[in-house]
C-alpha positions in Angstrom: 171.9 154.6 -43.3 169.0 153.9 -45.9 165.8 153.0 -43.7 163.2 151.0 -46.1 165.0 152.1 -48.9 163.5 155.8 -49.0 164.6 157.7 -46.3 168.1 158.5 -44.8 170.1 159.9 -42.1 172.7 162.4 -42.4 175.5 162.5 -40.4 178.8 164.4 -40.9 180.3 162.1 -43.4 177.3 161.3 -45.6 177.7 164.2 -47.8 181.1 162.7 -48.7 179.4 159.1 -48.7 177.1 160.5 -51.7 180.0 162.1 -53.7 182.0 158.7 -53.2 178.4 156.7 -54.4 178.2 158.9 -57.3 181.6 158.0 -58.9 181.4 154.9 -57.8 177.8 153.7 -59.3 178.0 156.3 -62.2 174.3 158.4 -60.8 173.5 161.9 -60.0 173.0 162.2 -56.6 170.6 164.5 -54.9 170.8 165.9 -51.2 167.0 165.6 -49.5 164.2 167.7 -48.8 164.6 170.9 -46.3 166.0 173.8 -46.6 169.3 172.5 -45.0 169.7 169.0 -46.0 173.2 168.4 -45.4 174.4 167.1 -42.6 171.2 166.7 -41.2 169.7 163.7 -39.2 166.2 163.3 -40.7 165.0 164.3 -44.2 161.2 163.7 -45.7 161.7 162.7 -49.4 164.5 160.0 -51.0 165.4 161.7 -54.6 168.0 160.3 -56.6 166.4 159.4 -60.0 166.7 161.7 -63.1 164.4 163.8 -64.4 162.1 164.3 -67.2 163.7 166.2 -70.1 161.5 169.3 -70.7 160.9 170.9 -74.1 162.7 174.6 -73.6 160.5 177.6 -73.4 163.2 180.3 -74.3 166.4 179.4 -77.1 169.3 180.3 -75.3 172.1 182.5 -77.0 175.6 182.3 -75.4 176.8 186.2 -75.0 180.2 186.4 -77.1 182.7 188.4 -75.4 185.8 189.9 -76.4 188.5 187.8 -76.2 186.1 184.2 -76.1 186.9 181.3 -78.6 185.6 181.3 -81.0 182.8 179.0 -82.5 184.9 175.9 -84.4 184.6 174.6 -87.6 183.9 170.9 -88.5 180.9 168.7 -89.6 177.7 169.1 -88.5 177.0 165.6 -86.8 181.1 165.9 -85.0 181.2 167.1 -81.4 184.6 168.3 -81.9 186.4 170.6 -84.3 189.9 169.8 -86.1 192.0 171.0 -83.0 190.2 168.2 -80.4 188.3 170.6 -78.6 184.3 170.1 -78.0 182.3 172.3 -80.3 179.9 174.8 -78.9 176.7 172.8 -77.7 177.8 169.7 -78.5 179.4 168.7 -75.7 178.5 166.0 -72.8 177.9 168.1 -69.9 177.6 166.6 -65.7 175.3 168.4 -63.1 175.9 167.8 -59.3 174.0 169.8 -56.9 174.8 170.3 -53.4 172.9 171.9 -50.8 168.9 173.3 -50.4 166.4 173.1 -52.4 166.5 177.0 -53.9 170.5 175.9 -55.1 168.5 172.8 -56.8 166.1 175.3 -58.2 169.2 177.3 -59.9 170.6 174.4 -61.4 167.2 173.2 -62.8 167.1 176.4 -64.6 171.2 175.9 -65.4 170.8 172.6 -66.7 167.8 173.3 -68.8 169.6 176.0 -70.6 172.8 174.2 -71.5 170.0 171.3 -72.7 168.3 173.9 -75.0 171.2 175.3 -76.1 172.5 171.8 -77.4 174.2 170.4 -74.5 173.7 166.7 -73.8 172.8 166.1 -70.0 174.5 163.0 -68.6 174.2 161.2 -65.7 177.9 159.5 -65.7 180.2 162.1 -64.2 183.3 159.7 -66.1 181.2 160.2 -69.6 181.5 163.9 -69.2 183.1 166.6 -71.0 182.4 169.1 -68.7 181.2 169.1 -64.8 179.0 171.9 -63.2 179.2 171.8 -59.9 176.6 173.9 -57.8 177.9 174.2 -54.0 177.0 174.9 -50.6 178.8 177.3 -48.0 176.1 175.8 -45.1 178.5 173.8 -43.9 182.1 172.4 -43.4 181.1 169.0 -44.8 179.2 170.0 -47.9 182.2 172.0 -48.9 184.6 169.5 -48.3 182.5 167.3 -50.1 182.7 169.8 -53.2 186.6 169.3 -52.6 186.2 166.0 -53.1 184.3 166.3 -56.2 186.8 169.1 -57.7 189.9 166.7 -56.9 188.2 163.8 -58.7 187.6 166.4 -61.6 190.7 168.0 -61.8 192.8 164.3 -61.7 190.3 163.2 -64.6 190.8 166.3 -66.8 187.8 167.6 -66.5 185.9 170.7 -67.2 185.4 172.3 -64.0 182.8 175.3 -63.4 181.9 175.9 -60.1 178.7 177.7 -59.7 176.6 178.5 -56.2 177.5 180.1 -52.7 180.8 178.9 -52.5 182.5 180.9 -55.6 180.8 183.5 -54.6 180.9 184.0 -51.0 184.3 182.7 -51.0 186.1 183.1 -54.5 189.6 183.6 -52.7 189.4 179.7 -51.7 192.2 177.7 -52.5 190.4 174.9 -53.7 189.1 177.4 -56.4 192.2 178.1 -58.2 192.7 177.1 -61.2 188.8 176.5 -62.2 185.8 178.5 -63.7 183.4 179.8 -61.2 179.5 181.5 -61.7 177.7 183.5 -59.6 174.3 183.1 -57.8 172.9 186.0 -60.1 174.7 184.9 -63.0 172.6 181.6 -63.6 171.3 182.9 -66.9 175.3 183.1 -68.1 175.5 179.4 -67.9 175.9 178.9 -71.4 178.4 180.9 -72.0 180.5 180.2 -68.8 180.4 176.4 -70.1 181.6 177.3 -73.3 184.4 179.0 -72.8 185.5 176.5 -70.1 185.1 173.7 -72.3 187.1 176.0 -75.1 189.9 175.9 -72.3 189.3 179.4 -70.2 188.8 180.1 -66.9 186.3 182.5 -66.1 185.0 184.7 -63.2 181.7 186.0 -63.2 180.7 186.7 -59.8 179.6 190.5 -60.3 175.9 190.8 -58.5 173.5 191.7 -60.6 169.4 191.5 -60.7 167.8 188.2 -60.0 167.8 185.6 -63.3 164.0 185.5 -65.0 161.7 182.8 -64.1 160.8 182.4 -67.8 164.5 180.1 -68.4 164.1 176.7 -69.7 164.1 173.9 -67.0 165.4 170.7 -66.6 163.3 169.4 -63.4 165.1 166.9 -61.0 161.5 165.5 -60.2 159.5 165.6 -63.2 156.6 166.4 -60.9 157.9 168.7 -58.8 158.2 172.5 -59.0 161.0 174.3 -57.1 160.1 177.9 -57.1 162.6 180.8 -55.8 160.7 183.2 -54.3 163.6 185.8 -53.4 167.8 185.6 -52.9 169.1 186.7 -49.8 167.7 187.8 -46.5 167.0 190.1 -43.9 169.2 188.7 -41.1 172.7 189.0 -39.7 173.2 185.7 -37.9 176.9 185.6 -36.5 177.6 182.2 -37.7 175.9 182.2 -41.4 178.1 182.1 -44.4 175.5 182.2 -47.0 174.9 186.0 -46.5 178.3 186.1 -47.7 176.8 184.6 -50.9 173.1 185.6 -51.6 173.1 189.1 -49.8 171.0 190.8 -48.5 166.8 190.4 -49.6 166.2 190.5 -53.3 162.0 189.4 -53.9 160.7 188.4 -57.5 157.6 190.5 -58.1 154.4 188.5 -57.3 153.5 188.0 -61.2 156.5 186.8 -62.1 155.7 183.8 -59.4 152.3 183.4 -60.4 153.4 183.1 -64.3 155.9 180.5 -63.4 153.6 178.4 -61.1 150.8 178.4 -64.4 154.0 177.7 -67.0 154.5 174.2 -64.2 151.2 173.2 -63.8 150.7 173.1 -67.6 154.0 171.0 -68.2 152.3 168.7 -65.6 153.7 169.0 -62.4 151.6 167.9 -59.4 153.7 169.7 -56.4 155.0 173.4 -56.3 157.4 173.8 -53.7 158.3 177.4 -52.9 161.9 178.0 -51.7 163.3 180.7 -50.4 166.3 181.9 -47.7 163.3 183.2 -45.4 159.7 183.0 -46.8 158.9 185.1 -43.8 160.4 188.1 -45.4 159.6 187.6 -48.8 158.6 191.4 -50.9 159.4 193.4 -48.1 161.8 195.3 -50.9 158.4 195.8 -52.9 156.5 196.6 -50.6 154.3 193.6 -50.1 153.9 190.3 -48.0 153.7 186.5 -47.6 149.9 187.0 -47.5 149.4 188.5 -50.8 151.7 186.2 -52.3 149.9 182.9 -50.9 146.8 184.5 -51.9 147.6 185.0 -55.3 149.5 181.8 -55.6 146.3 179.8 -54.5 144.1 181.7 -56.8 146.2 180.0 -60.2 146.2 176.4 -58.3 143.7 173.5 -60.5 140.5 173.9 -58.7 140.7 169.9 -58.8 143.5 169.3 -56.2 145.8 167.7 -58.8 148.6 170.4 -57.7 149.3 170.8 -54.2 151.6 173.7 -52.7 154.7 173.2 -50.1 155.7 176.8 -48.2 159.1 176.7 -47.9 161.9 177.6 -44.6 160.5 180.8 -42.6 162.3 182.2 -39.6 160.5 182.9 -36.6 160.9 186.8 -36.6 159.2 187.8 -39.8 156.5 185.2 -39.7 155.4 186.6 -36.5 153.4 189.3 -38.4 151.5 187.1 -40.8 150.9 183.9 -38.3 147.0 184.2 -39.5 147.8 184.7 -43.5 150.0 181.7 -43.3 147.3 179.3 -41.0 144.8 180.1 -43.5 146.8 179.1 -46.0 147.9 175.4 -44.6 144.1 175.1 -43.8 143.6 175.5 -48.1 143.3 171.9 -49.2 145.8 172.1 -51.7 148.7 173.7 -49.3 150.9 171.2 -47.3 150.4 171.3 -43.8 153.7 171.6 -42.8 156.2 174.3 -42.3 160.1 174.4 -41.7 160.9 176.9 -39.1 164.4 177.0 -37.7 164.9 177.4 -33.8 168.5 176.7 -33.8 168.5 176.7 -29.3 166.3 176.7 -26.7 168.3 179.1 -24.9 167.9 183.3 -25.5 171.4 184.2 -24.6 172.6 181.6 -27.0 170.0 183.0 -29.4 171.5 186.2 -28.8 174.6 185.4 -29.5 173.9 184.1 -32.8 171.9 187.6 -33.7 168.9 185.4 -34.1 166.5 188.4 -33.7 163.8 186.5 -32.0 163.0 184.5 -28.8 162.3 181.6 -27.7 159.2 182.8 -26.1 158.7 184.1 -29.6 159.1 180.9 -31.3 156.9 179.0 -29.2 154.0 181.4 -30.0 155.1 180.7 -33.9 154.5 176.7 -33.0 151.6 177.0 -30.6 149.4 179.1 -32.7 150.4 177.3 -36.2 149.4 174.1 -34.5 146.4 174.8 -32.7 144.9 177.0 -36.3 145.8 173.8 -38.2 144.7 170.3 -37.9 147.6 168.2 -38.3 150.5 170.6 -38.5 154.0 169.6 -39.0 156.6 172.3 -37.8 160.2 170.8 -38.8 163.4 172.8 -37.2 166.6 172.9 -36.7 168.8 173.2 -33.8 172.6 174.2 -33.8 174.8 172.2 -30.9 177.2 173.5 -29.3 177.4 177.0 -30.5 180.3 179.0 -29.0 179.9 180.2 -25.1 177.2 177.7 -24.5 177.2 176.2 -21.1 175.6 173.2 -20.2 172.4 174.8 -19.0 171.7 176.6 -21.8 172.3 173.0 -24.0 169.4 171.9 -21.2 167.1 174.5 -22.5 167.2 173.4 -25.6 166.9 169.9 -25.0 164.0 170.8 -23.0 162.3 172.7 -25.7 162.5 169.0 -28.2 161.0 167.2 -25.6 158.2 169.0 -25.0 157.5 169.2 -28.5 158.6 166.3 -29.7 158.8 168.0 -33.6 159.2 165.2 -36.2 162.0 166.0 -37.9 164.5 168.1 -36.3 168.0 168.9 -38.6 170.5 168.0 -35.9 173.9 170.4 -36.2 177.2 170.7 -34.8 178.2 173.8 -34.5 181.1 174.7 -38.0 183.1 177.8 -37.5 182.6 179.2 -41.2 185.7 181.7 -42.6 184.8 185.2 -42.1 181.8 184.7 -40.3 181.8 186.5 -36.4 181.1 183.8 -34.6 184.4 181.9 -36.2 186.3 184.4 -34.1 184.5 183.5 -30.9 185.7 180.7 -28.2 184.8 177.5 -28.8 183.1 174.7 -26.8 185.4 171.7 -27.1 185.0 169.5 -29.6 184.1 166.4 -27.4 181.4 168.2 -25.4 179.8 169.6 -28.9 179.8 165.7 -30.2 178.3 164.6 -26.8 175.5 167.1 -27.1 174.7 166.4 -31.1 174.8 162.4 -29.8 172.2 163.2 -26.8 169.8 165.1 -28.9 170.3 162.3 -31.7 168.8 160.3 -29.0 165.8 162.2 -27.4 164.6 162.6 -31.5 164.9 158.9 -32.1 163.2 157.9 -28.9 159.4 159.0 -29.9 157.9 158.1 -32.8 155.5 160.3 -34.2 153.8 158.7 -36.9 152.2 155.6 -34.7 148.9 157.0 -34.5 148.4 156.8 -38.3 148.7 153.2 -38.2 145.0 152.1 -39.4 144.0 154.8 -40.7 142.6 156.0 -44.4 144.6 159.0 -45.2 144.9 160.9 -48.4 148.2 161.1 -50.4 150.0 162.5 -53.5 152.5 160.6 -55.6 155.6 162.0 -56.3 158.9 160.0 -56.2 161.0 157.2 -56.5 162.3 155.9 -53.4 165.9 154.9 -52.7 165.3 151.8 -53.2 164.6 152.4 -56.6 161.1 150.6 -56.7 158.5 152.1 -54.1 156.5 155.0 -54.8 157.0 157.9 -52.4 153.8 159.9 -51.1 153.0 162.4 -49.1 150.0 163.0 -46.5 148.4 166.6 -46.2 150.4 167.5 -43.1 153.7 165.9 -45.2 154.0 162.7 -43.7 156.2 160.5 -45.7 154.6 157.4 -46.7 156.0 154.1 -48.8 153.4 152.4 -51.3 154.0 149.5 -53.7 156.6 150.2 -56.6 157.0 148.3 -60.3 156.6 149.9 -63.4 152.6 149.2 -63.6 151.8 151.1 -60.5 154.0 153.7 -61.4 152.3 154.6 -64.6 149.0 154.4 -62.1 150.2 156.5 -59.5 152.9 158.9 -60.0 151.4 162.4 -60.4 148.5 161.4 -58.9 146.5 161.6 -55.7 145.2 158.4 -53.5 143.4 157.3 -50.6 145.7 154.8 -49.0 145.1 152.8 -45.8 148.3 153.0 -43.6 149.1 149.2 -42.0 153.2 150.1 -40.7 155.0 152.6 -39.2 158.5 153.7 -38.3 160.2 156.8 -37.1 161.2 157.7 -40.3 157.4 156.6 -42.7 154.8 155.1 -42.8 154.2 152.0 -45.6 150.1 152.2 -46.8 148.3 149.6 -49.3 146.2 152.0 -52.0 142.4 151.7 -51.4 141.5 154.4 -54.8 142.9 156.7 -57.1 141.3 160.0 -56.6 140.6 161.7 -60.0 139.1 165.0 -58.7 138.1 167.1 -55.4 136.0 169.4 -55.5 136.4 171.3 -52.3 139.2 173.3 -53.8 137.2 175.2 -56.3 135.7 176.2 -53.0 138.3 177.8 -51.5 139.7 181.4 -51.7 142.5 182.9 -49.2 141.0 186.2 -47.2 143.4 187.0 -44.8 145.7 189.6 -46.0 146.6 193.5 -44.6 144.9 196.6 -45.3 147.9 198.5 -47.1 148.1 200.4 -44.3 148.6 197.5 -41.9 151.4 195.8 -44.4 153.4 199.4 -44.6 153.5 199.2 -40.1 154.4 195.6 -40.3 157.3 196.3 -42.9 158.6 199.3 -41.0 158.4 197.3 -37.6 160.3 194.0 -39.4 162.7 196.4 -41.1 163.5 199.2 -38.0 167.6 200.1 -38.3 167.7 197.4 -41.7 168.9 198.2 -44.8 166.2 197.2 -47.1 166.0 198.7 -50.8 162.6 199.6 -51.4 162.4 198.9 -55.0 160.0 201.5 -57.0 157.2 200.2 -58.9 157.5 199.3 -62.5 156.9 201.6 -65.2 154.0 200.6 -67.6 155.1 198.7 -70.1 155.6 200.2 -73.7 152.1 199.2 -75.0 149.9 200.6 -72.4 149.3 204.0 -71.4 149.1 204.5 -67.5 147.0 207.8 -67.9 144.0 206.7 -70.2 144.8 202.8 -69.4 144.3 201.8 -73.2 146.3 198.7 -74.7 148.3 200.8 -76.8 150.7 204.0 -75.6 149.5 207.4 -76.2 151.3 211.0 -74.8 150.0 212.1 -71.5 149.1 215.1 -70.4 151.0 215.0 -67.2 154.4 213.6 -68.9 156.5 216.6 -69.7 157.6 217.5 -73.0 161.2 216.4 -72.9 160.0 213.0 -71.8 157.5 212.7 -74.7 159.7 213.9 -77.6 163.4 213.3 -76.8 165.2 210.1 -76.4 169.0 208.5 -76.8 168.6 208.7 -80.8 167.3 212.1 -81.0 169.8 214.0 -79.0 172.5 212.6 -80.9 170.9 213.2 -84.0 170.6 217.3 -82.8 174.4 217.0 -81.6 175.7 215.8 -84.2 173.7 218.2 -86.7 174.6 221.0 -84.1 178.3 220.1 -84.6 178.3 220.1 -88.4 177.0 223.6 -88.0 179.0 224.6 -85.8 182.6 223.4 -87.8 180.8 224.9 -91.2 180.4 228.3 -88.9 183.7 228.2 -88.2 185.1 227.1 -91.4 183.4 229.9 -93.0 184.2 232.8 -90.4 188.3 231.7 -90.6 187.8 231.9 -95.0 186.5 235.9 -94.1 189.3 236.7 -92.1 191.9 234.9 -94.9 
């Protein structure tokens, strides 16, 4: 399964094959890059190695609720009190992550608050007091690999709390009983959720709420890697998708908040910023702006040295129809990643139809044929869905058709899971040894090309950032994201990782490439060059957002009021009454009405008080 010890394929039982490695050898494990990693038969970047312990940027309070335990007694330097339970903070707390990269991003931001709060992070799931589990509802396998997990935690006595899509697009499972579960917008509860586990309670919070700050501390799987959430959610309605259940429908962080985050990463010294989201495609259409403003002002804040390059994350084809020029301009930036993860799921439009798709394939092709004819060296990763219910043979040919002619490198082979609750679990199936025939034939057309031959003797330039499997060779990535192996040991580590090199590429495979490193490159200066231009005329975005969002429900969120030390009206830094703002809104607020109601009640009782002496 491991080629050159850095990169894998996934088939259905290698989730499973993980959760058994990481009992087994004692480590974390880590599911690939792409927005769908499990189960799929080709990912770009071996992970597995832990990550750099951060220094917190907020202290982290657990809330105390009515009815929690409460904190224990005992000495300072004990993690547990008189009665055997783990103290508050003090316990030894296990993070395994299932899933894409925006459910690694949450647990990033889970992990570093039970750190900062006082929690110590382990890597040895038996060394554990407590186990967070964060899970994926992609899939049949990845959930019956969180089974897995939650058996081998409930036999050992474990602290279970199950955070993710799971819990919360399906908190009626059976294998939920019994254990604590968190939802997707209750990341920033963490603390408290583990606490009162670990004090013996089960708890539920899965109530939707607002989207978590960016501003919680971190704990960074790859040191020098960024995982940014750009939004929750998404526009769709795709008859066979479960995570809808879970994330809802489009929720977008405002554009500053992203920008502050990105400048918070670069100065704790990462070197890649990887921006995740359910469809970047659709990203502030709920406030009212785009892709193209958000790449622009993401750029703007990126070293003008090329030390910090910039991934875009997993876009569907209908929304990034409309901004096909903002996004080509921006893979053209030399600090973006040339390379894009677009989802076709079948080359056929009546299957594409049935799955409520919204696009087609006509429609995708002009998403791949103007991305890579605007950008030198594009990669376009997709996926593609076999056997989807109702599927004849021809339609399968269609979309065998399609991979040939492109020939994409990397393509997330699927067969087709009927996920509870979801419409297209309701529909006929296509029996199960046709669906396995088809995933097996399109296994083969994707391993008979190989697409990275033509860098073989060539100078390329790459960034450092990873460990392989292997444990010992560097991992690096050219500017259109080809993966490529370079010589490991602890000397060239300290050389390399975080760091940018012209290599000189000497073996290839269908997987990499392996390179020998010619220079380290310090600085280039061709990024302080570079500004993004390509964005809407406000006019232009408002048409593209009703024409993406025609018979949608999309919340429009209204823009944010000025904050209490500036004054909208005369824009000065501290507030000051406007002339527009009426009276009440000036002068009366929460304390002062209750102030005047309860002086208007005294007078009132002394009134009446009085008038009932007169008549006595």
């Amino acid at each position: 399964m491991v080629v050159e010890g850095a990169v894998e394929r996934a088939d259905v039982t290698d989730v499973v094959e993980d959760v058994e490695d990481m009992f087994d050898h004692g480590r974390r494990t880590t599911t690939a890059t792409a927005e769908d990693a499990v189960a799929a038969v080709s990912t770009t970047s071996g992970v597995g190695r832990s990550a750099r312990t951060l220094e917190p940027t907020v202290n982290v309070r657990a809330r105390r609720r009515e009815g929690e335990v409460d904190d224990r007694g005992g000495a300072e330097d004990d993690e547990t009190d008189e009665t055997g339970g783990t103290r508050p903070g003090r316990g030894k707390i296990f993070v395994h992550t299932f899933g894409c990269s925006h459910n690694h991003s949450d647990s990033e931001f889970m992990a570093g608050q039970l750190q900062s709060y006082g929690y110590e992070l382990v890597k040895d799931a038996s060394d554990a007091d407590g186990w967070l589990v964060n899970t994926c509802t992609v899939k049949n396998p990845s959930q019956s690999a969180m089974n897995t997990v939650l058996e081998r935690g409930k036999a050992a006595n474990k602290a279970l709390l199950v955070a993710g899509c799971v819990p919360q697009g399906d908190k009626g499972a059976k294998e939920l009983k019994d254990v604590s579960l968190l939802g997707v917008t209750q990341i920033d509860r963490v603390v408290e959720a583990m606490e009162r586990t670990l004090a013996g309670d089960t708890v539920r919070m899965l109530e939707k709420k607002t989207l978590p700050r960016l501003d919680l501390p971190k704990v960074r799987r790859n040191e020098f890697v960024e995982i940014l959430p750009l939004s929750t959610g998404c526009l769709g309605a795709c008859t066979y998708c479960k995570t809808k259940h879970a994330r809802g429908d489009l929720g977008s962080y405002e554009i500053s908040a992203l920008v502050s985050r990105v400048e918070q990463a670069i100065s704790e010294g990462v070197s890649e910023v990887w921006l995740s989201s359910e469809d970047t495609g659709a990203y502030g259409i709920d406030l009212g702006t785009d892709v193209a403003a958000l790449f622009r002002a993401i750029t703007a804040v990126l070293p003008t040295d090329g030390s910090v390059m910039l991934r875009l994350g997993m876009t569907n084809p209908p929304y990034i129809l409309a901004h096909l020029d903002a996004v080509a301009e921006a893979m053209r930036h030399p600090a973006v990643y040339a390379w894009m993860h677009i989802p076709v799921q079948s080359g056929s439009n009546a299957v594409l139809e049935a799955m409520k798709r919204e696009y087609t394939v006509e429609e995708f092709r002009t998403v791949c044929d103007t991305l890579l004819e605007a950008v030198p060296g594009m990669v376009i990763a997709t996926d593609v869905i076999c056997g989807f219910p109702g599927e004849t043979d021809e339609q399968w040919r269609e979309t065998m058709q399609l991979i040939e002619e492109y020939k994409f490198p990397e393509v997330h082979i699927s067969q087709f899971y009927p996920r509870p609750g979801t419409p297209a679990a309701r529909m006929k199936r296509v029996p199960t040894q046709i669906v396995k025939g088809r995933s097996r034939e399109l296994t083969v057309l994707f391993e008979s090309y190989q697409p990275h031959q033509h860098l073989v003797g060539k100078t390329e330039r790459v960034w450092v950032s990873d460990i392989a499997r292997d444990g010992t060779s560097l991992v690096a990535h050219t500017k259109n994201y080809t993966q490529i192996l370079l010589p490991g040991g602890e000397d060239q580590r300290a050389h390399l990782m975080g760091r940018s090199a012209m290599v000189e590429i000497y073996e290839s495979s269908r997987w990499s490439c392996k390179a020998r490193v010619l220079e380290v490159i310090d600085a280039d200066p061709t990024v302080a060059r570079v500004r993004l231009s390509v964005i809407p005329s406000e006019e232009e975005s408002k048409m593209i957002r009703e024409k993406l969002t025609k018979g949608k429900r999309v919340r429009i969120k209204k823009a944010q009021e000025m904050p209490e030390t500036g004054c909208s009206v005369c824009g000065s830094d501290s507030s000051c009454p406007s002339s527009k703002e009426p009276v009440t809104a000036r002068y009366l607020s929460v304390e002062t009405v209750l102030i005047a109601g309860t002086c208007i009640g005294a007078i009132s009782l002394a009134c009446a008080l009085y008038a009932r002496n007169r008549r006595n």
